[in-house]
C-alpha positions in Angstrom: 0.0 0.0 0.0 1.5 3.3 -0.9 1.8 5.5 1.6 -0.3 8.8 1.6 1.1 11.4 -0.9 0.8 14.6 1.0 1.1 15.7 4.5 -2.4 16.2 6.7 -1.3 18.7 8.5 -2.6 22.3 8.9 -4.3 22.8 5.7 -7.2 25.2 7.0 -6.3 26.9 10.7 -10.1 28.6 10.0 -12.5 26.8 12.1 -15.5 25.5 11.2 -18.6 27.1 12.2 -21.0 24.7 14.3 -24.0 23.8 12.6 -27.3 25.5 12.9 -25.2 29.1 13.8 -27.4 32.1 12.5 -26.6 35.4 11.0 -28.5 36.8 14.4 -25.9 35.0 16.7 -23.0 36.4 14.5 -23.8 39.9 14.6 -24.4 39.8 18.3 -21.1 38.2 18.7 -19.9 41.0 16.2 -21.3 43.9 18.3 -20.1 42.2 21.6 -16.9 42.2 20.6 -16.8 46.3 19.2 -18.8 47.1 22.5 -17.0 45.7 25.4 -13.0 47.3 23.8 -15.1 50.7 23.9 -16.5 50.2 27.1 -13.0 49.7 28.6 -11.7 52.8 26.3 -14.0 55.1 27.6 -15.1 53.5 31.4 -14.3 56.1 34.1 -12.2 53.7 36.2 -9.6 55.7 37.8 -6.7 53.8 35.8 -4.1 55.5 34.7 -4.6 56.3 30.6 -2.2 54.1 29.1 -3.4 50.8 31.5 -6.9 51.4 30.6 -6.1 51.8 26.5 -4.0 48.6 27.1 -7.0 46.7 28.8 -9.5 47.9 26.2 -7.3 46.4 23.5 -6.7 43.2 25.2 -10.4 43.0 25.7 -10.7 43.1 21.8 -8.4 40.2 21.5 -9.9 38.0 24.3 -13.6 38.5 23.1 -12.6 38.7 19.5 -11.0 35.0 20.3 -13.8 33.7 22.4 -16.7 35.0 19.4 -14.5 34.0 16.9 -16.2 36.8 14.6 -12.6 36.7 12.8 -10.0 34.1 12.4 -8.1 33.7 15.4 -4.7 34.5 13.6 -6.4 37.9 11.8 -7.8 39.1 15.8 -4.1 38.4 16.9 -2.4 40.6 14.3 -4.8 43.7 14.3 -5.1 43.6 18.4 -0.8 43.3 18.6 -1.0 46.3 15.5 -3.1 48.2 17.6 -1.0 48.1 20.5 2.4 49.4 18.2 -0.2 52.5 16.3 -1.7 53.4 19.5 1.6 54.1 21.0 0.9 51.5 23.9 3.7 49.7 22.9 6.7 49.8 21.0 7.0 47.4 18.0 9.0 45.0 19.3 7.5 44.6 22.0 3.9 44.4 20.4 5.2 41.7 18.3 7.8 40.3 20.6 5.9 37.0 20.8 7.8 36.1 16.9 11.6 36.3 19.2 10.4 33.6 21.2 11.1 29.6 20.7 7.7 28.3 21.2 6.1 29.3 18.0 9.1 28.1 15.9 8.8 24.5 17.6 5.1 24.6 16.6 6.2 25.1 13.3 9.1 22.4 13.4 6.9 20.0 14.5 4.6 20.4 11.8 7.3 20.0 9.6 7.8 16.5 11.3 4.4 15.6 11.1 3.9 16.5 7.2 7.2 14.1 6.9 5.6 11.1 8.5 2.6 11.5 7.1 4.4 11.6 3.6 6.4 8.8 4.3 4.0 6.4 5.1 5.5 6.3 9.1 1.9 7.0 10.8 0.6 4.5 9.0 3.3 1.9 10.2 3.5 3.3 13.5 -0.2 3.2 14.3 -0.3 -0.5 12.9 2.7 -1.6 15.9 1.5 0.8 18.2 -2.0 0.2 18.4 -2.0 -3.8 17.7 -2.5 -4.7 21.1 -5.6 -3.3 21.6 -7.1 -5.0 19.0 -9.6 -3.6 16.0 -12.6 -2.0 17.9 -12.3 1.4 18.1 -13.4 2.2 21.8 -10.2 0.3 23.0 -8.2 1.8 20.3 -8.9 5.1 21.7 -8.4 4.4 25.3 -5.1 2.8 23.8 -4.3 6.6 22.5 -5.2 8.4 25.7 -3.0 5.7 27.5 0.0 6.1 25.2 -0.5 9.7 25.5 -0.3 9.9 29.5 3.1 7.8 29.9 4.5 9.3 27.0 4.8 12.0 30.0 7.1 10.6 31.7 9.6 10.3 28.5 8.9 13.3 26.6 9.4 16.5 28.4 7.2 18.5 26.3 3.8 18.3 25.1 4.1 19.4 21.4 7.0 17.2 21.2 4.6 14.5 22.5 2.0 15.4 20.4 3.6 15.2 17.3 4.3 11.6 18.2 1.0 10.7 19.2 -0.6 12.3 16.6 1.0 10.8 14.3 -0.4 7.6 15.3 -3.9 9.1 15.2 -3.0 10.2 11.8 -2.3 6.4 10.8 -5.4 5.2 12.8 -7.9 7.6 11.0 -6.4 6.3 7.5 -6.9 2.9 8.7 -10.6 3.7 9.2 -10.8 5.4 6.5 -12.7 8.6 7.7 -11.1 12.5 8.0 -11.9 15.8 8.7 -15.0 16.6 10.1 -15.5 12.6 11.2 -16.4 12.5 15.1 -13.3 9.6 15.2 -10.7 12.5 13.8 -12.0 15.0 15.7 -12.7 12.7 19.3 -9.0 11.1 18.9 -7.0 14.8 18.2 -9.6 17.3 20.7 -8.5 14.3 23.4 -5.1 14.0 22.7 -4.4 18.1 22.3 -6.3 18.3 25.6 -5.4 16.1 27.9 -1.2 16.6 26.9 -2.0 19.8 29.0 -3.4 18.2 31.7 -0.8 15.5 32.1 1.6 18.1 32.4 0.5 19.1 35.5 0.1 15.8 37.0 3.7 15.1 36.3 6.4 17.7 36.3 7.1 17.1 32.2 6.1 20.3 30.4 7.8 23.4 30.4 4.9 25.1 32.6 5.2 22.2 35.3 9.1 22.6 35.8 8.6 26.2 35.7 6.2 26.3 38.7 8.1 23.2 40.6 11.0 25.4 40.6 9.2 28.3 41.8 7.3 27.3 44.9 10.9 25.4 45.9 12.8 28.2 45.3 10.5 30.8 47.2 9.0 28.4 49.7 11.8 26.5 50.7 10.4 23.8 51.0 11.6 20.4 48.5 9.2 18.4 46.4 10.2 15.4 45.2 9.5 14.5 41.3 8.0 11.5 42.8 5.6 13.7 45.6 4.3 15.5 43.3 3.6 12.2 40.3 1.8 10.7 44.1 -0.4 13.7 44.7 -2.0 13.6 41.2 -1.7 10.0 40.6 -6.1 9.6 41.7 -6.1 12.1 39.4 -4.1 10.8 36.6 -6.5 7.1 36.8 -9.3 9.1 36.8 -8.9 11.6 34.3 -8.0 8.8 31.7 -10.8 6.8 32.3 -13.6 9.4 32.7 -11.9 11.4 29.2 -12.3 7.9 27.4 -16.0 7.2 28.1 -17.3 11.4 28.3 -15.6 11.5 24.6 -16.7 8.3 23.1 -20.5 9.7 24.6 -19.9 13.0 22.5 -18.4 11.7 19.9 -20.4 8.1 18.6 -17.9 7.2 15.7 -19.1 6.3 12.5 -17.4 2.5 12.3 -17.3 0.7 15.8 -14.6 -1.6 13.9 -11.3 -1.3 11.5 -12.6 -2.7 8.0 -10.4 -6.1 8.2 -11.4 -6.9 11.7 -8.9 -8.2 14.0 -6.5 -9.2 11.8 -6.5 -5.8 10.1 -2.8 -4.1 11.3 -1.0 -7.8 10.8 -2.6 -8.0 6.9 -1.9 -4.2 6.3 1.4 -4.2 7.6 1.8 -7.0 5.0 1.0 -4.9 2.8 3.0 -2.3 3.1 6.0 -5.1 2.9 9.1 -3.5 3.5 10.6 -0.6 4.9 10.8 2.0 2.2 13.6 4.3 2.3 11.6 7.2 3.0 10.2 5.6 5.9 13.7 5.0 7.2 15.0 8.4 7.1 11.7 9.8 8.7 11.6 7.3 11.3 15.5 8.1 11.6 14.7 11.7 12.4 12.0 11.1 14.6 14.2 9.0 16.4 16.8 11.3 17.2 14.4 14.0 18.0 13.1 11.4 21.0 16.6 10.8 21.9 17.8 14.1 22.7 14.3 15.1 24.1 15.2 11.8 26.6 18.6 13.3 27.4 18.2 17.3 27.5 19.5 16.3 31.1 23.3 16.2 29.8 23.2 18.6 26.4 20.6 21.0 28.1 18.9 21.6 24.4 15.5 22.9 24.8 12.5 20.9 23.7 11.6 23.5 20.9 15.6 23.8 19.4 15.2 19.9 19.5 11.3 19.9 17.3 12.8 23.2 14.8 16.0 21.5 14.3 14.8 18.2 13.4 11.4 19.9 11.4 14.4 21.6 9.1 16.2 18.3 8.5 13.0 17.1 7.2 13.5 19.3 4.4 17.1 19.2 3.4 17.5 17.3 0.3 19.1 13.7 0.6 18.3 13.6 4.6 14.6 14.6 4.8 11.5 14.0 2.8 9.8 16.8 2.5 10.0 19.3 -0.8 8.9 23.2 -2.1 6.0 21.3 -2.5 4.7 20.0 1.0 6.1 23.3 2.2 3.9 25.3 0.8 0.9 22.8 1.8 1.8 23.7 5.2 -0.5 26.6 6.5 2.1 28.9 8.8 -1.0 30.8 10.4 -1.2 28.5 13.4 2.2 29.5 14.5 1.6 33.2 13.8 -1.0 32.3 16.3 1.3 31.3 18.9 3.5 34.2 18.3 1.1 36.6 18.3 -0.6 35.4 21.6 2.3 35.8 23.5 2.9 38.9 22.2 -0.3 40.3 24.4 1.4 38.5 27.1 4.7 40.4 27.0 2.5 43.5 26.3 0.7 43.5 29.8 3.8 42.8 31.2 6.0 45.5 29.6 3.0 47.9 30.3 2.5 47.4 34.1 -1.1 46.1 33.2 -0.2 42.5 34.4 0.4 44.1 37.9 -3.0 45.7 37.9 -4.3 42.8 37.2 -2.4 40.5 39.9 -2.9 43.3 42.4 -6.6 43.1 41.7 -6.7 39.1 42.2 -4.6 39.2 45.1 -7.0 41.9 47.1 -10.0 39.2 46.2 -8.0 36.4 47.4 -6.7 37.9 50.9 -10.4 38.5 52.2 -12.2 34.9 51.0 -9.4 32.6 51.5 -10.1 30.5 54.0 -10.1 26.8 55.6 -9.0 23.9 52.8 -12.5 23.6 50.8 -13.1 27.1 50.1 -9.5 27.7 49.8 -9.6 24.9 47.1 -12.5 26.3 45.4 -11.3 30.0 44.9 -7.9 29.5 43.8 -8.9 26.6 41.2 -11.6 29.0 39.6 -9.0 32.6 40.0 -6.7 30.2 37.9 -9.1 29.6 35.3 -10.2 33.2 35.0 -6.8 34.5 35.1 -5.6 32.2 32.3 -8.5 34.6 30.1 -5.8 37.6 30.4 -2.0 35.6 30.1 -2.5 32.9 28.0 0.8 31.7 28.1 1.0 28.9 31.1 4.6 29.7 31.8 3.7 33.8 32.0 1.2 33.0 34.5 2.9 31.0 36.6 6.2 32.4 36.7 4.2 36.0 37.4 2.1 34.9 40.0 3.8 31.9 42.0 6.4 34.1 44.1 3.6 36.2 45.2 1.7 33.4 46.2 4.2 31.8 48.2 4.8 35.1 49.7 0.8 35.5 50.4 1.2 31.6 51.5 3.8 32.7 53.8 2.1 35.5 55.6 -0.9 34.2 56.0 -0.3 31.0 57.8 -1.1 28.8 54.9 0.7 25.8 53.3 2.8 26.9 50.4 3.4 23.4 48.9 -0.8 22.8 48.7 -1.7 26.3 47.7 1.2 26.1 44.6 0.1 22.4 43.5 -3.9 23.6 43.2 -2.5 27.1 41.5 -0.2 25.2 38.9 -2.7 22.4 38.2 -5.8 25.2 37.5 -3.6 26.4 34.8 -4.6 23.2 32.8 -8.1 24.3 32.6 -8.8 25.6 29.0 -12.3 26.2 27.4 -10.6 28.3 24.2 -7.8 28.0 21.1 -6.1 30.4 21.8 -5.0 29.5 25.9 -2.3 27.3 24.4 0.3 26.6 22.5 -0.4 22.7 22.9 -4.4 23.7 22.0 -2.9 26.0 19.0 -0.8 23.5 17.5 -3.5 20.4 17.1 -5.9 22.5 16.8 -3.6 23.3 13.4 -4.0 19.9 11.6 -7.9 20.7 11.2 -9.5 18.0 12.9 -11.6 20.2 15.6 -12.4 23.3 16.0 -13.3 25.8 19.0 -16.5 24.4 19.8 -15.1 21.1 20.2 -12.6 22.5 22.5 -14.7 24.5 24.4 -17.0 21.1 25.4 -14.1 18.6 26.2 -12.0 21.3 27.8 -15.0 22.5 30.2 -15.8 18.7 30.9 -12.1 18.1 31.7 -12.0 21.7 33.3 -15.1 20.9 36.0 -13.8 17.0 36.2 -10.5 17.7 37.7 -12.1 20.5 39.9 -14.0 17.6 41.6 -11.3 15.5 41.7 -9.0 17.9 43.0 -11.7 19.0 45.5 -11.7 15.3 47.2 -7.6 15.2 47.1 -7.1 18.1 48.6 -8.7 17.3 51.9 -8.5 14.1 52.1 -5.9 12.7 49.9 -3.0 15.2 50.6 -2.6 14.7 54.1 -2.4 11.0 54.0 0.9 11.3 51.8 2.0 14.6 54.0 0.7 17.7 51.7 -1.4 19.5 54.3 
C-alpha cells in the first residue's frame, strides 16, 4: 500500500462554524466584541490612561477569540498592530511574541508531522502501536489516551509529545478510512491536544510544570520530590484517563465501531506495506533522534523547541529529509503566527504594568475569602481559570504569580506546597484555542475546531475540579501535603 502522498497537517487553521449558527448570533457576537473594547476605552475607572487603552485592547483580542467573529490569527495581528499605532507599545515589544522559541517548535513540529505522514511512518506506527488493543475502536482510543499519559514521563514537552501521538492518530484515522470533520478525527485529536496539558500538571514534564516546581521550591523552601508530586495527582491521573475515554466516546459516537479487516487488520496491512521503504527509514531516523535528545536534555541542556525546529528543518534538506517546495507550501504557517502573536499580548501587559494591575486586583480578592482547605480549594482553582483569560501563556502565569503566592502563603499561615500544587494544576483548565500553545498546535491539523474544545475542555475543566476538591482534603494529608 503506498503511503499517503501529501502531509495532513494544517491545511485550514479557520474553524468550522458549528452547525445550525445564525446570522442573528453572528452579529451579536460581532457587536459584543466592538462594545465591550469601547466600554473599557471610555469607562471612568480611575486607571491610569495608558493601563486602561491597554485593557481595552486586550479586551478586543480576548472577546474577538472567544466569538470568533474573525479568524483567530487575523484578531491576533490587528489587536498586537493596535498596541504598536496606538503608541501602547513599542514594535518590538507588540510583536515580541515572533523572538520567542515556542512558536518556531510549533512550526518544526509540523514540519515533522507532514514528513511522516508523507512517508507512510503513521501509518506503520499506528499499525505496531495500536495492535495490542485489538480492532474495535473504543479500546483503540483508550489505547491513545493511555500512550499519550506515559508518554509523560519520556517526553518532556507536550508538542513534542503530540507530534508523536498524533501521528499515530494520523495512521489510525487512515486505517478507518474517515477524516476531517468525522467525530473519530475530531474525538482522537480534541482528546489527545487536551489532555497533553493536563498531564503536564500531573507530572512535572512540560515546560509550565518545571517552571512552577522550581518556583514554589525556590520561594517556599520547601523540596518536592519528582515522585511527591507524580503521588499527589496519581487519583487524578486514573481518573482523568478513564472518565476522558468514556465522556468522549458519549460525545463523539464514531461512525465504524470496527477497523474494516477486523482483528487481523494491522497484521494484513502491515503486510501490505512489505518492506521498509527508504523514506520511511530516514523519517523514522529523524523522529528517532528527536526522541533521543528530548530523553537526554538532562546532559546537552537543548530545549524541547531547538530539538522539534531542528529536526522539522532536516526534514526538508535534500538527501536527509523527505519533504519538498512542495509539501512546504501545503503547510498553512498561520497557526504558529498564532502562537507568536498570543504571547505577544502576554509580554504586552507585562512591559505595560497592566499584568500588575491585574495581579494586584486578584490578590486583594483572594486575601479577604481565603479561607479553611474547601473554600481555599474552590477560589484558587476558579482565579486560575479566570486569570488564564488575560495571560495565555502557562509559563507567564505561573512564573508571574507563583512568588507572590508563596509570599501571600507565607504570611498568611497557609501551606505553600498545597496552595502552589492547586495554582499550577488550575492552569490546565482551557475552554478556548487560543489559551495554548499545545491547544494551538493540534488545533492546526484541522481535525476540531473551537467548539469542540470548548466542550471537552470545560468537561475536563469541572472533572479535575472535583477531583481535586476530594484530594485536597482528604488525599493530601495522608501522603504529607497539608
Amino acid at each position: 500500500m503506498n503511503p499517503s502522498p501529501a502531509p495532513a497537517v494544517a491545511l485550514d487553521s479557520t474553524p468550522a462554524k458549528p452547525a445550525g449558527s445564525s446570522g442573528h448570533r453572528a452579529a451579536a457576537f460581532a457587536i459584543l466584541t466592538l462594545l465591550v473594547p469601547i466600554v473599557v476605552w471610555f469607562a471612568p475607572l480611575g486607571l491610569d490612561r495608558n493601563i486602561q487603552r491597554v485593557l481595552a485592547v486586550t479586551a478586543f483580542l480576548i472577546v474577538s477569540w472567544m466569538t470568533e467573529v474573525l479568524d483567530h490569527t487575523m484578531t491576533g495581528f490587528m489587536g498586537c498592530f493596535l498596541y504598536w499605532a496606538l503608541g501602547l507599545a513599542r514594535f518590538p515589544v507588540a510583536f515580541s511574541g515572533f523572538a520567542e522559541d515556542t512558536p518556531w517548535f510549533i512550526y518544526g513540529g509540523m514540519l515533522i508531522g507532514a514528513m511522516v505522514t508523507k512517508s507512510g511512518l503513521a501509518r506503520r506506527l499506528a499499525y505496531l502501536v495500536m495492535r495490542p488493543f485489538g480492532s474495535r475502536y473504543s479500546p483503540l482510543l483508550f489505547g491513545l489516551i493511555l500512550a499519550n499519559y506515559l508518554l509523560t514521563f519520556l517526553i518532556p514537552s507536550s508538542i513534542a509529545r503530540l507530534v508523536v501521538t498524533l501521528a499515530t492518530a494520523l495512521g489510525l484515522i487512515e486505517v478507518f478510512g474517515v477524516g476531517r470533520g468525522s467525530n473519530i478525527g475530531r474525538a482522537m485529536f480534541v482528546t489527545l491536544t487536551l489532555t497533553s496539558g493536563v498531564f503536564d500538571k500531573m507530572i512535572i514534564a512540560g515546560a509550565a510544570a518545571i517552571t512552577a516546581h522550581g518556583l514554589i521550591e525556590k520561594f517556599s523552601g520547601v523540596n518536592i520530590s519528582y515522585s511527591r508530586w507524580c503521588l499527589a495527582f496519581l487519583p487524578c491521573s486514573i481518573v482523568t484517563i478513564v472518565a476522558t475515554w468514556r465522556f468522549v466516546l458519549w460525545l463523539y459516537p464514531p461512525e465504524k465501531q470496527e477497523l474494516p479487516g477486523g482483528a487481523n487488520v494491522f497484521r494484513t496491512e502491515l503486510q501490505k506495506m512489505g518492506q521498509w521503504s527508504a523514506m520511511e527509514k530516514r523519517a523514522l531516523l529523524l523522529v528517532g533522534a528527536a526522541l533521543v535528545l528530548w530523553l537526554t536534555d538532562f546532559w546537552h541542556h537543548l530545549t524541547p523547541s531547538m530539538v522539534g525546529f531542528g529536526i522539522g528543518l532536516l526534514a526538508v534538506l535534500p538527501g536527509i529529509g523527505v519533504l519538498d517546495a512542495e509539501d512546504m507550501k501545503k503547510i498553512n504557517p498561520l497557526p504558529m503566527f498564532f502562537v507568536a502573536l498570543v504571547a505577544s499580548m502576554g509580554q504586552v501587559l507585562v512591559a505595560t504594568k497592566t499584568l500588575d494591575l491585574l495581579t494586584n486586583a486578584m490578590f486583594h480578592f483572594l486575601t479577604r475569602v481565603l479561607s479553611g482547605t474547601v473554600l481555599s480549594t474552590v477560589v484558587l482553582y476558579w482565579t486560575a481559570f479566570f486569570y488564564h483569560f488575560f495571560l495565555a501563556s502557562e509559563i507567564s502565569m505561573l512564573a508571574t504569580s507563583i512568588p507572590l503566592f508563596m509570599k501571600f502563603a507565607s504570611e498568611h499561615g497557609m501551606n505553600p506546597v498545597s496552595l502552589g500544587l492547586v495554582w499550577t494544576f488550575a492552569a490546565s483548565g482551557k475552554i478556548f484555542i487560543y489559551q495554548s500553545g499545545i491547544t494551538i498546535f493540534g488545533y492546526a491539523y484541522g481535525y476540531f475546531n473551537a467548539r469542540d474544545v470548548l466542550r471537552v475542555g470545560l468537561f475536563l475543566t469541572v472533572l479535575e475540579f472535583l477531583i481535586l476538591l476530594l484530594l485536597v482534603p482528604l488525599y493530601w494529608p495522608l501522603i504529607g501535603i497539608r
